[in-house]
C-alpha positions as CSV (number, residue, x, y, z in Angstrom):
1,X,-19.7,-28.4,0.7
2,X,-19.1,-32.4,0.9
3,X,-16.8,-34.4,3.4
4,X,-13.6,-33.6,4.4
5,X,-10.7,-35.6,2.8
6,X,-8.1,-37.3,5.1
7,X,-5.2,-39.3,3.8
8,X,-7.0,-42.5,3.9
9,X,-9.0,-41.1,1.1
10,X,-5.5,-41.1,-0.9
11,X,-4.7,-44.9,0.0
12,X,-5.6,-47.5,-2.6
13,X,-8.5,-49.3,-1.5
14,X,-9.7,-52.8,-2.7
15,X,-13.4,-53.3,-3.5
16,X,-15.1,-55.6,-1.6
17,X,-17.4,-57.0,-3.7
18,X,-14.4,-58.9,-5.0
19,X,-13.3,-60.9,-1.6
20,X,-14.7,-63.3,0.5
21,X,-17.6,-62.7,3.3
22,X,-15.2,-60.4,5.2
23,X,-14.2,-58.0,2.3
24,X,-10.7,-60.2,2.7
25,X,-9.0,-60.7,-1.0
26,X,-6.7,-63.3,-2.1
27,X,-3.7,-62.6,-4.3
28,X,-5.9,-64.9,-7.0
29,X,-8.9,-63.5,-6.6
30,X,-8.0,-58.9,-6.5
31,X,-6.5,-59.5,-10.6
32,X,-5.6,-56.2,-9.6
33,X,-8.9,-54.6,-8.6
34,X,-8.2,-51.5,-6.8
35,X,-10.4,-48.7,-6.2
36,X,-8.3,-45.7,-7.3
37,X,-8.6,-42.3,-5.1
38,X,-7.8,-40.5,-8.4
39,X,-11.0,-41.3,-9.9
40,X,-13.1,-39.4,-6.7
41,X,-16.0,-37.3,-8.2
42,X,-15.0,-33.8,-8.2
43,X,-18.1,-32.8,-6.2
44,X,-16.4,-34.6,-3.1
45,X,-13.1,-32.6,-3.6
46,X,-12.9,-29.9,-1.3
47,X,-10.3,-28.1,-3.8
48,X,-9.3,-25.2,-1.1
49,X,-8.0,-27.6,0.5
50,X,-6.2,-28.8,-1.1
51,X,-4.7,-25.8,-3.2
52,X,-3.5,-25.4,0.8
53,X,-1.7,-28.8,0.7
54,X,-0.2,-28.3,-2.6
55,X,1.3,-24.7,-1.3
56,X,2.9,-26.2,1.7
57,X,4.4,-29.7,0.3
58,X,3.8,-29.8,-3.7
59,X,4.8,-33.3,-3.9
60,X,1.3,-34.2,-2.5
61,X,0.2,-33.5,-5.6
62,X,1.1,-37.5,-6.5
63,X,-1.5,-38.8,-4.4
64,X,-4.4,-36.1,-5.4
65,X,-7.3,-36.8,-7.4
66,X,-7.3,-36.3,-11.1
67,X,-9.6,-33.5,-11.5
68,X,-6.8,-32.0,-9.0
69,X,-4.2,-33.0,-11.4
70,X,-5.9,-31.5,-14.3
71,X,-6.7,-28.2,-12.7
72,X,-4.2,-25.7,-14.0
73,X,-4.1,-23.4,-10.6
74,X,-3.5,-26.5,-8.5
75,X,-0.5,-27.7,-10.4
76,X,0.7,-24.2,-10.2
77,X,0.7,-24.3,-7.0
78,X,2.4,-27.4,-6.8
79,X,5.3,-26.6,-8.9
80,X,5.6,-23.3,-7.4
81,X,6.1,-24.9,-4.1
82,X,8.3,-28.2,-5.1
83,X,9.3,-27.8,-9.0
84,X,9.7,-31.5,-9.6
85,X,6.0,-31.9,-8.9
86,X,5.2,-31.0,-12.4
87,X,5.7,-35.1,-12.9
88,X,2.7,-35.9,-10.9
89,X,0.2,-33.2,-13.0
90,X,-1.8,-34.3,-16.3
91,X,0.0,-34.8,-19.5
92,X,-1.0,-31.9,-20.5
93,X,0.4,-29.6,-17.9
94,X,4.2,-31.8,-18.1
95,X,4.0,-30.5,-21.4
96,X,3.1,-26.8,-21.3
97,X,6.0,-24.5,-21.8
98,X,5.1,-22.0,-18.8
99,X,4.9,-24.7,-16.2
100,X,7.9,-26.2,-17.7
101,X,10.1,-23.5,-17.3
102,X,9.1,-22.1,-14.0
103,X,10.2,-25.4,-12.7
104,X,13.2,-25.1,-14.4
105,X,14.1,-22.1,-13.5
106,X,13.4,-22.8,-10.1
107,X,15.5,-26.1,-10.1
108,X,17.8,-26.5,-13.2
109,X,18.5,-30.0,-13.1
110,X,15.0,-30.9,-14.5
111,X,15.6,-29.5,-17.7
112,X,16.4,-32.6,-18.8
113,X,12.9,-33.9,-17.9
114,X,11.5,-31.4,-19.8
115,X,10.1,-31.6,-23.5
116,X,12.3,-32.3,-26.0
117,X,10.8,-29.5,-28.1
118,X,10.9,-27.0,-25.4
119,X,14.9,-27.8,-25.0
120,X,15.4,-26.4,-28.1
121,X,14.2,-23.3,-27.9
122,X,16.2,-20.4,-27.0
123,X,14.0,-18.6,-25.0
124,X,13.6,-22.0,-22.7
125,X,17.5,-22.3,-22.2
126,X,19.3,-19.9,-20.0
């Protein structure tokens, strides 16, 4: 089933191989180099999990990994839990017209984040 993921696994990390003997990095010498969490191989993802994070505190969906971000039921449960999460999901989710309007209808005030095209449509405004 893989490791366990804590919430250092969600903290940027610099690569070693870019620093001096003790992994150490200078401002001059990182240009920026950091390992991203969001790129973890889905195999290490223990995805029930977190679908139990994302039901208890949605927002945690900013820090999850992209194949976490690009799964439909996680971001689901995300929004369901904290509607404004839907800014953390893939571009395709922040753009699909169910997700978009159960996290309007659960908090109103981000229908103004929500797709131009879906604001137009009747059936989106209440």
């Amino acid at each position: 089933r893989g490791r366990v993921l804590t919430k250092a696994d969600f903290a940027p990390r610099r690569d070693p191989s870019h620093g001096d003997q003790h992994g150490e990095i200078s401002d001059e010498e990182d240009n920026g180099r950091v390992l991203e969490t969001t790129d973890l191989p889905e195999e290490l993802v223990d995805k029930e999990l977190m679908f139990g994070i994302l039901q208890k505190d949605g927002l945690k969906l900013e820090g999850m990994p992209r194949c976490i971000k690009e799964d439909r039921r996680m971001v689901k449960a995300a929004v369901m839990q904290e509607p404004s999460s839907l800014q953390f999901a893939a571009e395709e989710f922040r753009l699909d017209e169910e997700l978009c309007l159960e996290s309007v209808r659960r908090c109103g005030d981000l229908l103004e984040f929500a797709p131009a095209r879906l604001r137009g449509e009747g059936d989106f405004v209440f």
